[in-house]
C-alpha positions as CSV (number, residue, x, y, z in Angstrom):
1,X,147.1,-1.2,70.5
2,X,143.7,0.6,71.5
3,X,142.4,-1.6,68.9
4,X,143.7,-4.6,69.7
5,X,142.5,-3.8,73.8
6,X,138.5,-2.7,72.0
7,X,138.5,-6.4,70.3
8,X,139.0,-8.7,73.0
9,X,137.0,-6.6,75.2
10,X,134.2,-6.0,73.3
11,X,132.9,-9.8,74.0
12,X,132.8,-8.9,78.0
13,X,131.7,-5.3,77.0
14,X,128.5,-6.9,75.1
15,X,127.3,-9.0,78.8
16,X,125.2,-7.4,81.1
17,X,126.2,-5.3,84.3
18,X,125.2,-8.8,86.5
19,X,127.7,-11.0,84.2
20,X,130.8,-7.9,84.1
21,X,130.6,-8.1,88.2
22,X,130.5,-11.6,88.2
23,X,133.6,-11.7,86.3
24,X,135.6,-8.9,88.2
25,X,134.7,-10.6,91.0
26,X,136.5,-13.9,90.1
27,X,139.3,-11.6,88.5
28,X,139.4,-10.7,92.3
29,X,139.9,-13.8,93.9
30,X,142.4,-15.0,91.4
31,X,144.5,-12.5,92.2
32,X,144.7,-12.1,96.0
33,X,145.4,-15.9,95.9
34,X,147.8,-15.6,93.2
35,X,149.7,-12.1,94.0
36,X,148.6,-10.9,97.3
37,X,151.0,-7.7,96.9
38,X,149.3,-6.9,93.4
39,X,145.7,-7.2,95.0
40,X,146.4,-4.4,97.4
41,X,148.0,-2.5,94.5
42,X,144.8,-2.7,92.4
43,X,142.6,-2.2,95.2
44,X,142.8,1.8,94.3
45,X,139.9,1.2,91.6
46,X,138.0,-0.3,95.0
47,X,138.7,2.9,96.9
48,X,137.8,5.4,93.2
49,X,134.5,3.6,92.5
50,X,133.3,3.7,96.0
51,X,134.6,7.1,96.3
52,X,132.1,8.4,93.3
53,X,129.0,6.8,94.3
54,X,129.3,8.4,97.7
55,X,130.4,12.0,95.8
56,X,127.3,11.6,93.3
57,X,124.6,10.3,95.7
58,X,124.0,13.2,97.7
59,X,123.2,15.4,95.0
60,X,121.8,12.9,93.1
61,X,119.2,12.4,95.2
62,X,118.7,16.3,96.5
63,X,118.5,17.0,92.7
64,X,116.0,13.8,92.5
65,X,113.8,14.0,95.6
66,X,113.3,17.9,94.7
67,X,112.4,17.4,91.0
68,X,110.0,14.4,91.7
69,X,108.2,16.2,94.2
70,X,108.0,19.9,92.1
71,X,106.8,17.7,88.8
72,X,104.4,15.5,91.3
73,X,100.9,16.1,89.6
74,X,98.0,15.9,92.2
75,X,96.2,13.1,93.0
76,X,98.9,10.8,91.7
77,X,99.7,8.5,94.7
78,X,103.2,8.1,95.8
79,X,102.6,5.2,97.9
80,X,105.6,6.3,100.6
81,X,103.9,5.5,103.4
82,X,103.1,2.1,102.6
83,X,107.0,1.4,101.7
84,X,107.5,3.3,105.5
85,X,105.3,0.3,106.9
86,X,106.8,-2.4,105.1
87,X,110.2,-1.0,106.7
88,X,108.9,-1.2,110.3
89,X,107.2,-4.3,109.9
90,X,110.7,-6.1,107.9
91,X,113.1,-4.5,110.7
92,X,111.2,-6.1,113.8
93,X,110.6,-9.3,111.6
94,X,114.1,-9.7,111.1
95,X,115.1,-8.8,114.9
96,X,112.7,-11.3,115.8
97,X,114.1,-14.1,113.8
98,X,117.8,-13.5,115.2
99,X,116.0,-13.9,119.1
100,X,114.9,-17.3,117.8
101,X,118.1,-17.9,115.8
102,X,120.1,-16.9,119.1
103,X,118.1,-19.1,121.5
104,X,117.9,-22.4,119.4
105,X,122.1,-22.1,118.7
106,X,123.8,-20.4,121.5
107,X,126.8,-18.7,121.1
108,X,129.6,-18.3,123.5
109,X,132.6,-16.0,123.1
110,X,135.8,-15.5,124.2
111,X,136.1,-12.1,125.6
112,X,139.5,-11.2,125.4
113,X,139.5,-9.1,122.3
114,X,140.9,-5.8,123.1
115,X,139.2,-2.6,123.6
116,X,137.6,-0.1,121.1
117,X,137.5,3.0,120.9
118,X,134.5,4.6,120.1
119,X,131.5,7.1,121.7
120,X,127.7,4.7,122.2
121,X,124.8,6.4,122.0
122,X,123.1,6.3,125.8
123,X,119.9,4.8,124.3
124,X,117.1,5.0,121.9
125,X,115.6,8.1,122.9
126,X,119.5,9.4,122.3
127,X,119.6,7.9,118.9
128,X,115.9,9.2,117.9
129,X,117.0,12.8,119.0
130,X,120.2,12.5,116.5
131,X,117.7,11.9,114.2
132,X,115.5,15.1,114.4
133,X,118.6,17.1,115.0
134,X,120.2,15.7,111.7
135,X,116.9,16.3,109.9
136,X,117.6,20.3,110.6
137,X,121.0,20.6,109.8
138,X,122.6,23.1,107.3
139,X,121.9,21.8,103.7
140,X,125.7,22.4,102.3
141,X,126.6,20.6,105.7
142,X,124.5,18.1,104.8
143,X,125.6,17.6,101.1
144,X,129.4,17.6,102.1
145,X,128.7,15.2,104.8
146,X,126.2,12.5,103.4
147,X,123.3,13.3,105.9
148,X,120.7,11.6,103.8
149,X,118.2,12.6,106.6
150,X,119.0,16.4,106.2
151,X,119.3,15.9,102.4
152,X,115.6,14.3,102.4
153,X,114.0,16.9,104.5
154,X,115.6,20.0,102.3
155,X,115.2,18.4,99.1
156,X,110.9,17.5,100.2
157,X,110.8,21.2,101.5
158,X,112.5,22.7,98.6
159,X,110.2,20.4,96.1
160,X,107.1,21.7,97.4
161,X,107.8,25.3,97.1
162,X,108.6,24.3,93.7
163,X,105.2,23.6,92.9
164,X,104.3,26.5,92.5
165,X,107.0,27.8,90.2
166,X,106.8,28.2,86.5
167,X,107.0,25.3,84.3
168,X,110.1,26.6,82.9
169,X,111.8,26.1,86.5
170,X,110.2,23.0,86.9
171,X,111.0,21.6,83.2
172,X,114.6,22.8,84.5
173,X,114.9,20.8,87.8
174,X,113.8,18.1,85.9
175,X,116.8,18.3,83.3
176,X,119.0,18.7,86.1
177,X,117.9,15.2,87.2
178,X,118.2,13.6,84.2
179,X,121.6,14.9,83.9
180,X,123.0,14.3,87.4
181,X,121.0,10.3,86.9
182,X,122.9,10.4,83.4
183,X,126.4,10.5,85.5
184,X,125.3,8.1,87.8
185,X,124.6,5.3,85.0
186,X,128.6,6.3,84.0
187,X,129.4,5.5,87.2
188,X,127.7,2.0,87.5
189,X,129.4,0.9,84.2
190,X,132.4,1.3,86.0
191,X,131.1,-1.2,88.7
192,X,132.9,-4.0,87.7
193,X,136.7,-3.1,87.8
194,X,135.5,-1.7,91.0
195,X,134.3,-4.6,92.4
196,X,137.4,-6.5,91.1
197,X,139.8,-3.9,93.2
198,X,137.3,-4.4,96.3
199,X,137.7,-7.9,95.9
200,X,141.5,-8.1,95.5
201,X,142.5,-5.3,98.4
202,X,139.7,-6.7,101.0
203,X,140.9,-10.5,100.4
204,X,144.7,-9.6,100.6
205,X,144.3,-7.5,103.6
206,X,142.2,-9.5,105.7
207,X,142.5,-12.9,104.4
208,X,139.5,-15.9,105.9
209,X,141.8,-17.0,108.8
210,X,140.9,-14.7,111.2
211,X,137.4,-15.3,110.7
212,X,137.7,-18.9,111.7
213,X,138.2,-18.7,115.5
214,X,134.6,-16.8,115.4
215,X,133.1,-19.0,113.0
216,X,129.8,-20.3,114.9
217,X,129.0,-16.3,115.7
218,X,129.5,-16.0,111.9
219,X,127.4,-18.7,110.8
220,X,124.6,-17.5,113.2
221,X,124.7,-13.9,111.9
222,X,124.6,-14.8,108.4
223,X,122.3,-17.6,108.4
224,X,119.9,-15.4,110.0
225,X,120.2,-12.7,107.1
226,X,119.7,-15.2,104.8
227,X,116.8,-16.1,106.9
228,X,115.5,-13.1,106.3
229,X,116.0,-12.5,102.6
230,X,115.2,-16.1,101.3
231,X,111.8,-16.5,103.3
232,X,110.4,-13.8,105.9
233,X,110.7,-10.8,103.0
234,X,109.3,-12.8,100.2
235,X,106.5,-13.5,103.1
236,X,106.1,-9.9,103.8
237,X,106.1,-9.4,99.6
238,X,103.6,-12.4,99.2
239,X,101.5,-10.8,101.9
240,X,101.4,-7.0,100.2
241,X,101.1,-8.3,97.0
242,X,99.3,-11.6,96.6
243,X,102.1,-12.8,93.7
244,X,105.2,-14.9,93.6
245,X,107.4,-13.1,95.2
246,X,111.0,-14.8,94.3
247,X,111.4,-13.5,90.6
248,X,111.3,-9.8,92.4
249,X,113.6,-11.1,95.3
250,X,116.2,-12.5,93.0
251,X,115.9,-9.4,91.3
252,X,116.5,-7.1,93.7
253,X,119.6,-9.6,95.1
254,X,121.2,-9.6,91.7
255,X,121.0,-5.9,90.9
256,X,121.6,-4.2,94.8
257,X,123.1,-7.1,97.1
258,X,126.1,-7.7,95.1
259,X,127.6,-4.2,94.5
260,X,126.1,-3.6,98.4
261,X,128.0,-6.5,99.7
262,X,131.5,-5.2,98.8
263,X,131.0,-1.2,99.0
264,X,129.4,-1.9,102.4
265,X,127.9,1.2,102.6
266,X,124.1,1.6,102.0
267,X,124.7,5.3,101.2
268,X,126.8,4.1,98.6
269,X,124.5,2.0,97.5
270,X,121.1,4.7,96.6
271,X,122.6,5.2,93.3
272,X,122.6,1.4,92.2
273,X,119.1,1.5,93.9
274,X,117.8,4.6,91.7
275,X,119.1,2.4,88.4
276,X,118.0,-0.3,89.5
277,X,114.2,0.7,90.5
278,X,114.0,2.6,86.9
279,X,114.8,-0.5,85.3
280,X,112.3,-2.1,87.5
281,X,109.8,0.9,85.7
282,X,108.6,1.5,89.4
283,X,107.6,5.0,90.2
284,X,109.4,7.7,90.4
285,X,107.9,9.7,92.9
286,X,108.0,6.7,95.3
287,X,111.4,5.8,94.8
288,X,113.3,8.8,94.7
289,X,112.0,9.1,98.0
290,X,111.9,5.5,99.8
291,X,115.3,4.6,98.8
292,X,117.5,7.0,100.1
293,X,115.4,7.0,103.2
294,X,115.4,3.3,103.3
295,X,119.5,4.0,103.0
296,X,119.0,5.2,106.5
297,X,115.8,3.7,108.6
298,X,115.3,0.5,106.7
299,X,118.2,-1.4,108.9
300,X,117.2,-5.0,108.9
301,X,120.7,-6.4,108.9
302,X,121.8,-4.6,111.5
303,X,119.0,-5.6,113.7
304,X,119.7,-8.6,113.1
305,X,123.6,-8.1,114.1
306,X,122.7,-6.0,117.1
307,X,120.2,-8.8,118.9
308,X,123.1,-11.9,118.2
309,X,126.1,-10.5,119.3
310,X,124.3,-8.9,122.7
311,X,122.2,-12.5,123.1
312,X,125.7,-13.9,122.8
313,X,127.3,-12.2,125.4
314,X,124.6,-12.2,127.5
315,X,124.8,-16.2,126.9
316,X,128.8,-15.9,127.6
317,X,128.7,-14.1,130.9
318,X,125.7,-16.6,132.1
319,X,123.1,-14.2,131.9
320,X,119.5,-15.6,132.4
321,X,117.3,-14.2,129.5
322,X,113.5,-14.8,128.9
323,X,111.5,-14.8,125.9
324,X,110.1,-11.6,126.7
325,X,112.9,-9.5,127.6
326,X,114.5,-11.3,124.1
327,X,111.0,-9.4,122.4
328,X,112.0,-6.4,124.3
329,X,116.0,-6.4,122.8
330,X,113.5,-6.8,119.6
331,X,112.0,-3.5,119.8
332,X,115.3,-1.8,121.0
333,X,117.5,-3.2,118.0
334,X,114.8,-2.5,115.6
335,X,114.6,1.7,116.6
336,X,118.6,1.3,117.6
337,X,119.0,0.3,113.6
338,X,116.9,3.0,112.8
339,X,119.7,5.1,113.8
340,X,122.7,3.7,111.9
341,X,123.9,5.7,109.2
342,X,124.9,3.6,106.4
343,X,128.5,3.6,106.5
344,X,130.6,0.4,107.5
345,X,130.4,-1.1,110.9
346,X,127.7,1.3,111.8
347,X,125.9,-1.1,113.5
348,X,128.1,-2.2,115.8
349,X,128.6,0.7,118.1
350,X,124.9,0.2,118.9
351,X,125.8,-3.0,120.6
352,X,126.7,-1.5,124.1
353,X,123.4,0.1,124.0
354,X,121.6,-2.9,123.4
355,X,123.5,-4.7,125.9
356,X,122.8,-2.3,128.8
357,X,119.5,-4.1,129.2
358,X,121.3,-7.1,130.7
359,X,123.1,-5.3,133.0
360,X,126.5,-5.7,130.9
361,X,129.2,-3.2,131.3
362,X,130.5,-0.4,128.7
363,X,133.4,-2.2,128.9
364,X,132.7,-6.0,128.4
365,X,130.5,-4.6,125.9
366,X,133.6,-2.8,123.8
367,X,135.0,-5.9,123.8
368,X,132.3,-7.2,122.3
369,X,132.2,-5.0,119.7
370,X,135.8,-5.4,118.8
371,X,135.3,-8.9,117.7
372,X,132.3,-7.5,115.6
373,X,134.9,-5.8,114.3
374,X,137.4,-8.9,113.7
375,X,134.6,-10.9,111.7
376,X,133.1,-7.4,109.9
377,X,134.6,-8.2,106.5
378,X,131.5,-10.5,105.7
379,X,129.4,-9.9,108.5
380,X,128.7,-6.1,107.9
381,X,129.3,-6.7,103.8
382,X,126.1,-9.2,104.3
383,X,124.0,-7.0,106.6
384,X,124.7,-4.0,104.1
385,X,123.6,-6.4,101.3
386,X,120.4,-7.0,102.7
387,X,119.8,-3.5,103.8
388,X,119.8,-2.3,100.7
389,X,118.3,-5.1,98.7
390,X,115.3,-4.9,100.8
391,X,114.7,-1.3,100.3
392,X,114.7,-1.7,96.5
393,X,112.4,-4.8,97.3
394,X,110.1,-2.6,99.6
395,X,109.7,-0.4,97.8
396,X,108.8,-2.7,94.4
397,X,106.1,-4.6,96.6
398,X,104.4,-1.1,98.1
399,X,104.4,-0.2,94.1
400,X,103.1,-2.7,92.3
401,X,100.3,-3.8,95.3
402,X,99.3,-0.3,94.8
403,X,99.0,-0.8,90.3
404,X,97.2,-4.2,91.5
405,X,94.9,-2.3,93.1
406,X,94.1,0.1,90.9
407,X,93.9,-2.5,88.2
408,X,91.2,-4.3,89.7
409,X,89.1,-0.9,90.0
């Protein structure tokens, strides 16, 4: 029997990681059409595969982060700082394309959803204090919990006082990342029966119908993302690097927006990221580090979710807005997405914030949100996708700008 199951496989088991996902998603589709009670059934391997990436990536990249930094020879760049800019500069980019997106199609909604509950942070300054306090939280807190912030700042403090250690401690920490990156890669193979239960259970449950009443919201949302990733990042890739950008942006959408799109979760995510930026032979020391921060600052998508659905209520209430408090909601949902953690639907309890600059109420603003919520099964599965494809991206451009560079010396 095992036999019989390793030779029809062994065909599907011989296709790249790309072609097995392609596959389990189909599987997926087929079967909430077919046997919507079986989907929900199999979507358990959905639920286990997301479950392990988020139980492997925070000590993944504590274990990473702090070997790459204790190993770090001086004088090598790491080149951080220009993936940190390219961050900044993608985030209010894709903010500003979503003003212009919202102002040339209008959206009006119908406010009636009911009420959400959930706790809006009072405003940026709010959301960057969050930030500093989750930087200094306890370090087992932090693993148990996923704060990536906290994670980072342990794992670069750690790191550094392991510089000076023996190179038997530092020959150590380096075979514990191998190892722990050697469980990860066990893990992706398993990506495509994951994706397949994702598929199935999300399908079965939710269904397309109930996205159709919210359609032209929809449409807005995700034409703007793909805005984003089809034209302004390869601009902002062309611009750092002087080269074609598109084989590296297909690249990056092939190997991090399709497993992002259906764990939604950019923590989730980092360990696709890591694999996918060593097969990419990008450096180490820079991407140990930019992508799980980029798992948590680098939220393009939900800029670009944040400034529609506020523009659109402001637009449904008949709220006059200029072009230059529209910049202004720019530079708000850029730092506001700066604050989202990477779990699903983050972004959208940022909306009341955003929409306080109009004058709207908490209220009409929880509304609000609760149809984000109603059209969240491709809206925030899209946003997640290009979160975390343009952090591999990012980080790739600041990378191999930097080799250009120092091939030309």
């Amino acid at each position: 029997m095992i036999a019989t199951v390793n030779a029809l496989s062994r065909p599907i088991r011989r296709l790249g990681l790309i072609p097995q996902i392609a596959i389990g998603i189909a599987c997926g589709i087929l079967l909430a059409t077919l046997s919507p009670e079986t989907a929900q059934s199999v979507s358990l391997l959905g639920q286990l595969f997301i479950s392990a990436l988020k139980a492997v990536a925070p000590i993944l990249v504590f274990i990473l982060v702090a070997a790459a930094i204790a190993g770090h020879q001086r004088g090598q760049p790491t080149h951080t700082r220009s993936v940190l800019v390219l961050y900044l500069i993608g985030t209010l980019v894709a903010a500003l394309v979503a003003v212009v997106a919202s102002f040339a199609f209008p959206t009006t909604l119908a406010l009636d959803a009911p009420e959400v509950s959930g706790n809006p942070p009072g405003g940026v300054v709010e959301i960057l204090r969050n930030l500093l306090m989750n930087a200094v939280a306890n370090p087992v807190s932090a693993l148990m919990e996923a704060n990536f912030i906290a994670i980072l700042a342990w794992a670069i403090g750690l790191g550094v006082m392991l510089r000076h250690a023996s190179d038997t401690t530092r020959t150590l920490m380096g075979d514990l990342s191998d190892a722990v990156s050697r469980i990860v890669k066990v893990v992706i193979r398993f990506a495509p029966l994951g994706i397949f239960g994702l598929v199935a259970g999300t399908l079965a449950e939710a269904g397309m119908g109930a996205l159709l009443d919210y359609a032209h919201l929809l449409l807005v949302i995700i034409g703007c993302m793909l805005f984003v990733a089809l034209v302004t990042n390869p601009l902002i890739v062309f611009w750092k690097t002087g080269r074609n950008p598109y084989p590296l942006v297909f690249a990056c959408l092939r190997g991090s927006a399709i497993t992002a799109f259906f764990t939604r979760s950019s923590a989730a995510n980092i360990p696709i990221n890591l694999e996918l930026c060593r097969r990419l032979k990008l450096h180490a020391d820079t991407y140990s580090i930019s992508i799980p921060l980029g798992a948590t600052i680098n939220m393009c998508g939900a800029a670009i979710t944040i400034t529609v659905i506020t523009l659109s209520a402001a637009h449904t209430l008949g709220i006059g807005v200029d072009f230059l408090t529209a910049l202004l909601l720019c530079i708000v949902s850029a730092l506001a997405a700066c604050g989202v953690s990477g779990v699903a639907g983050g972004s959208l309890l940022l909306i009341p914030m955003a929409a306080s600059l109009f004058g709207i109420s908490t209220d009409v603003a929880m509304q609000v949100v609760a149809i984000g919520f109603v059209i969240s099964v491709v809206q925030d599965s899209t946003e997640t996708a290009l979160n975390s494809s343009t952090d591999v991206l990012f980080t790739a451009a600041a990378c191999r700008a930097k080799d250009a560079d120092l091939d030309g010396d």
